[in-house]
C-alpha positions as a Markdown table, in Angstrom:
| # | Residue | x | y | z |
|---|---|---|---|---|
| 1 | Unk | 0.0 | 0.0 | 0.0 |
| 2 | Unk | 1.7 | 3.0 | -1.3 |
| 3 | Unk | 1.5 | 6.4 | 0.3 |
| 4 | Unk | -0.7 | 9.0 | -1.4 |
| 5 | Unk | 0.2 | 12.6 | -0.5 |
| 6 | Unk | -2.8 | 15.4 | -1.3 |
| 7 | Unk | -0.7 | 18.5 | -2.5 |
| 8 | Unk | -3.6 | 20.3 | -2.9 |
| 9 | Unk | -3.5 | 20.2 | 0.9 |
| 10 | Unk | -0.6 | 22.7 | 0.9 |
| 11 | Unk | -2.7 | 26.2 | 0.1 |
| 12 | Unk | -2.6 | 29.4 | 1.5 |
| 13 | Unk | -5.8 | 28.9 | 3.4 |
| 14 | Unk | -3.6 | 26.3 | 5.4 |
| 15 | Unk | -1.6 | 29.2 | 6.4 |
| 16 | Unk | -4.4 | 31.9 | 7.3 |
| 17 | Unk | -6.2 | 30.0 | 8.9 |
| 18 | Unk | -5.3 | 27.4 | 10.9 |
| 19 | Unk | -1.4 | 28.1 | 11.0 |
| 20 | Unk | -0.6 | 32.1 | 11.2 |
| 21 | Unk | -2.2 | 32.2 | 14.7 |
| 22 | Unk | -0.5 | 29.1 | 16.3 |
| 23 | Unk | 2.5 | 30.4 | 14.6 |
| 24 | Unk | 2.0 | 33.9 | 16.6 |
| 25 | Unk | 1.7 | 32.1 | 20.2 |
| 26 | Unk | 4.5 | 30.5 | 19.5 |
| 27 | Unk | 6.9 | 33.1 | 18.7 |
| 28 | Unk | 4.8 | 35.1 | 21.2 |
| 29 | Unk | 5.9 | 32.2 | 23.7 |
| 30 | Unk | 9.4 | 32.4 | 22.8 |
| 31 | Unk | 10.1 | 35.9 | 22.8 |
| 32 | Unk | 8.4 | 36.2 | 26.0 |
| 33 | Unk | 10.2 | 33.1 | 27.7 |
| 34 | Unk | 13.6 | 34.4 | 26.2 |
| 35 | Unk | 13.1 | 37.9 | 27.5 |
| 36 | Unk | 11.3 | 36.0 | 31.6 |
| 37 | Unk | 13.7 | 33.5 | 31.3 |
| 38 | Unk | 17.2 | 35.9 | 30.9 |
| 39 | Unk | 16.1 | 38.3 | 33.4 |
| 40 | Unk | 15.1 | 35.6 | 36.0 |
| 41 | Unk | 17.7 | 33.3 | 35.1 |
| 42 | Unk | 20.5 | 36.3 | 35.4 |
| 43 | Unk | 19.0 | 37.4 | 39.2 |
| 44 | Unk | 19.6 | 33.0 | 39.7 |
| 45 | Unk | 23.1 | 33.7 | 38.3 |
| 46 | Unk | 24.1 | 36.4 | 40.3 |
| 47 | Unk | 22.2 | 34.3 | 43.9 |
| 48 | Unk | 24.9 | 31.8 | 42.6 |
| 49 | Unk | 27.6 | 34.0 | 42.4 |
| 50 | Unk | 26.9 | 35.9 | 45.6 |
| 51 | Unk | 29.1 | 33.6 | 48.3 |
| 52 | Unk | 26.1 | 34.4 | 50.3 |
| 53 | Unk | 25.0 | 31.2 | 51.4 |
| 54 | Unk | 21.4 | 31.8 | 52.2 |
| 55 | Unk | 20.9 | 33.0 | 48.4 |
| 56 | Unk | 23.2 | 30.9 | 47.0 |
| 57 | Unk | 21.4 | 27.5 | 48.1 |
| 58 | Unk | 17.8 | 27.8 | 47.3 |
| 59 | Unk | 19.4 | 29.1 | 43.7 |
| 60 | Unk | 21.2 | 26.1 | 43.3 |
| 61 | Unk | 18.5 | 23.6 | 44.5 |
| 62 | Unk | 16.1 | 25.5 | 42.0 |
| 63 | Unk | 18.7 | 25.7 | 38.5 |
| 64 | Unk | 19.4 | 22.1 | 39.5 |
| 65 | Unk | 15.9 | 20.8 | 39.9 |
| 66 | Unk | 14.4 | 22.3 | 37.2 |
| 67 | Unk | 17.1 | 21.1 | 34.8 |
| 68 | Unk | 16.3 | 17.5 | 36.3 |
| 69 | Unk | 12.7 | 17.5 | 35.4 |
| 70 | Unk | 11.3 | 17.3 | 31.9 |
| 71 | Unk | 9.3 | 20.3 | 31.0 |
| 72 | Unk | 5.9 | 18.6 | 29.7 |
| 73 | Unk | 6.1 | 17.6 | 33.2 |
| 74 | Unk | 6.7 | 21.2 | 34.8 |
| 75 | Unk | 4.1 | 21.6 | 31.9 |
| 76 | Unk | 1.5 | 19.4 | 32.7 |
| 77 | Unk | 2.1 | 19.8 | 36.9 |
| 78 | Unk | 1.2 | 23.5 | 36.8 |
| 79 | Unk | -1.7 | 23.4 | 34.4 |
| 80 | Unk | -3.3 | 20.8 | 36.7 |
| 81 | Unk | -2.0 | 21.4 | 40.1 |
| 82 | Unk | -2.3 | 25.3 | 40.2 |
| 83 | Unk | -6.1 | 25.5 | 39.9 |
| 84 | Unk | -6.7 | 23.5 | 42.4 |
| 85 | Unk | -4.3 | 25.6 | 45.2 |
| 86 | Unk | -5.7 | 28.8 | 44.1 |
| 87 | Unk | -9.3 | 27.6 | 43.4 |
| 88 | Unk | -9.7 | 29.0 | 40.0 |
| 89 | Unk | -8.3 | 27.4 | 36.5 |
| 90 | Unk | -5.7 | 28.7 | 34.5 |
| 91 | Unk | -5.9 | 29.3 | 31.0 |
| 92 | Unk | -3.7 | 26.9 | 28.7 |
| 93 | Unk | -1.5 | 30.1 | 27.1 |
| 94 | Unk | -1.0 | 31.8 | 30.7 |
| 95 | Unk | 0.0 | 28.2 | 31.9 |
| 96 | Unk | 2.5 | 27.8 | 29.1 |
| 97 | Unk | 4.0 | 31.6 | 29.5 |
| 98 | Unk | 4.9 | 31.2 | 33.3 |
| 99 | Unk | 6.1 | 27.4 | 32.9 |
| 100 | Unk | 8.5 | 28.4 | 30.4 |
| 101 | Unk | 9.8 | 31.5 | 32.1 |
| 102 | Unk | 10.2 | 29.4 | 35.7 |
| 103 | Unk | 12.0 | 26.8 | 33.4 |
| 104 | Unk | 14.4 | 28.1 | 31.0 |
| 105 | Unk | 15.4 | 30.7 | 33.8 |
| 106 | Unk | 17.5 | 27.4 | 35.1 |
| 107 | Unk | 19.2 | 27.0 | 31.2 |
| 108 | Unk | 19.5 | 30.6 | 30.8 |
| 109 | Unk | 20.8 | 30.8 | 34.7 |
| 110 | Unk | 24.0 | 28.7 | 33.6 |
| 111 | Unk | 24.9 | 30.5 | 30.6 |
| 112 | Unk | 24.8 | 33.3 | 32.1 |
| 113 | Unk | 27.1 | 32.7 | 35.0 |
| 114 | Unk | 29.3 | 30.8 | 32.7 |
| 115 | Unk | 29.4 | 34.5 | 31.1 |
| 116 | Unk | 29.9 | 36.2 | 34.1 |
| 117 | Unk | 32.9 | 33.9 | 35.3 |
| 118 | Unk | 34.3 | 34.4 | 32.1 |
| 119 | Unk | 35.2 | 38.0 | 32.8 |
| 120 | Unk | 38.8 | 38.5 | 33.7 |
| 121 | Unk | 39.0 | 38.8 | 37.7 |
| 122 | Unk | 41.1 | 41.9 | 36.9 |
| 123 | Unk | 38.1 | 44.1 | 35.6 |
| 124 | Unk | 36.2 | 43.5 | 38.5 |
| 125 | Unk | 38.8 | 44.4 | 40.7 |
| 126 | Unk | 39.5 | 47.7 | 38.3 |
| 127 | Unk | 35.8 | 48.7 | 39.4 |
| 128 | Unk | 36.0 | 47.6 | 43.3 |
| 129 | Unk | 38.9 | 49.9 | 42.9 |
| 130 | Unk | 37.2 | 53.3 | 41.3 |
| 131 | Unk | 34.7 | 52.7 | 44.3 |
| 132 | Unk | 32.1 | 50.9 | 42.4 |
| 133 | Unk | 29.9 | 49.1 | 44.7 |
| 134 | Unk | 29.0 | 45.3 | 43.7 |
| 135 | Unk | 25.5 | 46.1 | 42.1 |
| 136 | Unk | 27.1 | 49.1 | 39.9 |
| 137 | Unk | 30.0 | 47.0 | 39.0 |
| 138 | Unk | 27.9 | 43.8 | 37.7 |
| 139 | Unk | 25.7 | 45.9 | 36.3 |
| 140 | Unk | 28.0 | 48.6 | 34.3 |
| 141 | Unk | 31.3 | 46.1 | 33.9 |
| 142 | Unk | 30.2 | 42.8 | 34.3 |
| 143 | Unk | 27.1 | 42.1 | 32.4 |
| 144 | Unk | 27.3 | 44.3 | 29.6 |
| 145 | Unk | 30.3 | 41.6 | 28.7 |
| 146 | Unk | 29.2 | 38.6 | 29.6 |
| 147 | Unk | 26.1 | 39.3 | 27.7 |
| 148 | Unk | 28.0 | 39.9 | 24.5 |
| 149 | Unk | 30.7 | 36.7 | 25.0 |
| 150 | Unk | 27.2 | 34.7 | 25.5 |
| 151 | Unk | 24.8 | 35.7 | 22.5 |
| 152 | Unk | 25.2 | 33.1 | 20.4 |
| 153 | Unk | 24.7 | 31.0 | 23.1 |
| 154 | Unk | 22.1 | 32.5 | 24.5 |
| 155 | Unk | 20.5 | 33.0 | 20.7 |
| 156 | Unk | 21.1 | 28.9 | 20.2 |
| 157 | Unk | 18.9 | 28.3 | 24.1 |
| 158 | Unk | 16.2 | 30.9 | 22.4 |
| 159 | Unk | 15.7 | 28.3 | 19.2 |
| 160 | Unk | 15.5 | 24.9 | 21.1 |
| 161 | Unk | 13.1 | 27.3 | 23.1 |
| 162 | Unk | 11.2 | 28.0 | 19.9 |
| 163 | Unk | 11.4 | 24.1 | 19.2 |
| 164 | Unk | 9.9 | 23.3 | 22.9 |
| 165 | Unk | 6.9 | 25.5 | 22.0 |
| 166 | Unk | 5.5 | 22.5 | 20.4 |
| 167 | Unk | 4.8 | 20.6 | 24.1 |
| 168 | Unk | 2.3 | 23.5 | 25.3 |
| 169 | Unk | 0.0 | 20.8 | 22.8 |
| 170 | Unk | -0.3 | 18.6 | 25.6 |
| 171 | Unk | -2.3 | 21.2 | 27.8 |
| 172 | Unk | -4.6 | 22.3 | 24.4 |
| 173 | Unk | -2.6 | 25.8 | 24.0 |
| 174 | Unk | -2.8 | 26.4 | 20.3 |
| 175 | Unk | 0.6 | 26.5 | 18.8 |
| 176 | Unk | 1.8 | 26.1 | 15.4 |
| 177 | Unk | 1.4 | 22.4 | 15.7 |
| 178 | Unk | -1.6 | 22.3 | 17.2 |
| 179 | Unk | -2.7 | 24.5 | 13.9 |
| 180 | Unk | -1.2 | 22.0 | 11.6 |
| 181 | Unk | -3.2 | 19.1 | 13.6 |
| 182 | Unk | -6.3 | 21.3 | 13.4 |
| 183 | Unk | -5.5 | 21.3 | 9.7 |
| 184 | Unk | -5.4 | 18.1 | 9.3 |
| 185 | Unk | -8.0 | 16.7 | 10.9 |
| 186 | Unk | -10.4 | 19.5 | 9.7 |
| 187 | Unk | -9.3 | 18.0 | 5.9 |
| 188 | Unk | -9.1 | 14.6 | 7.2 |
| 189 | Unk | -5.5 | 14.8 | 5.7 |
| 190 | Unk | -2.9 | 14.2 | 9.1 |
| 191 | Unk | 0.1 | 12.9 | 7.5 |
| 192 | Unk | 0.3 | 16.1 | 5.3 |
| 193 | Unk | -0.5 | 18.0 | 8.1 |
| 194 | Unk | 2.3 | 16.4 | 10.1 |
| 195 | Unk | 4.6 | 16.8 | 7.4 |
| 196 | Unk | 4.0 | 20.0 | 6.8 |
| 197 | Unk | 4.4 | 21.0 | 10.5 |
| 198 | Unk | 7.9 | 19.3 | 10.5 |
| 199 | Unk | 8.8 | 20.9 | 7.1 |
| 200 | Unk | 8.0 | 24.5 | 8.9 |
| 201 | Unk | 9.8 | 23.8 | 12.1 |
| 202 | Unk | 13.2 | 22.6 | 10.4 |
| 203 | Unk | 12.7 | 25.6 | 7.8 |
| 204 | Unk | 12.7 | 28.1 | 11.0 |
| 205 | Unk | 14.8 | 26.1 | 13.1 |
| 206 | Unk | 17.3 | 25.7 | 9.9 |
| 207 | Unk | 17.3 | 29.4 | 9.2 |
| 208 | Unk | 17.8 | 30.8 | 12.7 |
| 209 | Unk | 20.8 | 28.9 | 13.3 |
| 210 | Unk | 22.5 | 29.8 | 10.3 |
| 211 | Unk | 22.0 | 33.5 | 11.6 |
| 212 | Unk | 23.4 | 32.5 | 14.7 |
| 213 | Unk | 26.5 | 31.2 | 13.1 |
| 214 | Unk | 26.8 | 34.2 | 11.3 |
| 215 | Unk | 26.5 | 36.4 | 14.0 |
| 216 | Unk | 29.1 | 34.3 | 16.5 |
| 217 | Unk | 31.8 | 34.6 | 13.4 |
| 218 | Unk | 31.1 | 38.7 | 13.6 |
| 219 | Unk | 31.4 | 38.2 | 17.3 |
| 220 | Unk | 34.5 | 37.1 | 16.9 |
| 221 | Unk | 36.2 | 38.9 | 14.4 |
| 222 | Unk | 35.5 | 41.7 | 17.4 |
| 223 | Unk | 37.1 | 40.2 | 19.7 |
């Protein structure tokens, strides 16, 4: 039994209307998790960082946990275990926004104390000695730095971000390939639909890497 592929499937009506707005909640998701997920995950850094024990502890037991747990899990845990603690039920997108911030604050957490501890001791110790308190001299010194030796890296954790997008399906959240499934079961046509949802990811996935690349060889002709 040979298999029959309906090309006819792949219109622009596909697009409008089933895939343009799962396409939007995912970037959406991504840009919003990147943006969450940096900011939280540099505070966990700096927690880290602090030889303060009573920050530096419940940082580490939250980067560490988090990266031990699967995200559908984290996923699935706070879209059914939140409505029952605060007695009200949380919408699938609002679900998916704060469980991807809360998790890829622990990814983005590493990467950016790796960039932080990258920073030669020397610089630091140049600001301590212009009277630069700690805050002033992480945020006017440090940072700024770390943040450029850690773009492409940080740009390369945004697009397997973009990829996770695609497990916010198992609380209903529509996605870009919850659009495609829509598709396809609307046309009774799942294997293109599939297909074409793996063709888009790759195309997008494919095409932000090679940008990153691109932009970590102009990085470091800088340097």
């Amino acid at each position: 039994m040979g298999l029959h592929l309906d090309f006819g499937f792949y219109n622009w009506d596909l697009v409008s209307n089933f895939v343009l707005k799962g396409l939007y909640f995912s970037l959406m998701l991504t840009v919003v998790a990147t943006i969450g997920g940096i900011l939280f995950g540099t505070l966990l850094a700096l927690m880290r960082l602090s030889g303060r024990k009573w920050l530096e502890v419940p940082a580490t037991i939250y980067v560490n946990g988090m990266r031990s747990i699967p995200l559908v899990m984290v996923i699935l845990w706070f879209f059914l275990l939140m409505p029952a603690l605060i007695g009200k039920p949380i919408g699938a997108e609002l679900s998916a926004y704060i469980t991807f911030i809360a998790f890829e604050a622990a990814y983005f957490s590493e990467i950016m104390r790796a960039g932080i501890q990258s920073i030669a001791r020397g610089q630091v110790n140049a600001g301590q000695a212009l009277g630069m308190t700690y805050g002033q001299n992480m945020r006017l010194v440090v940072l700024p730095q770390a943040f450029r030796n850690m773009l492409p890296v940080l740009l390369t954790q945004t697009i397997i971000l973009f990829q996770d997008t695609s497990l916010v399906y198992a609380i209903g959240a529509y996605d870009m390939l919850k659009g495609f499934e829509v598709a396809g079961k609307n046309y009774g046509r799942p294997i293109e639909a599939y297909l074409a949802a793996a063709v888009a990811y790759f195309v997008l996935c494919f095409a932000l890497s090679w940008l990153v690349k691109r932009l970590h060889k102009k990085i470091a002709i800088i340097r």
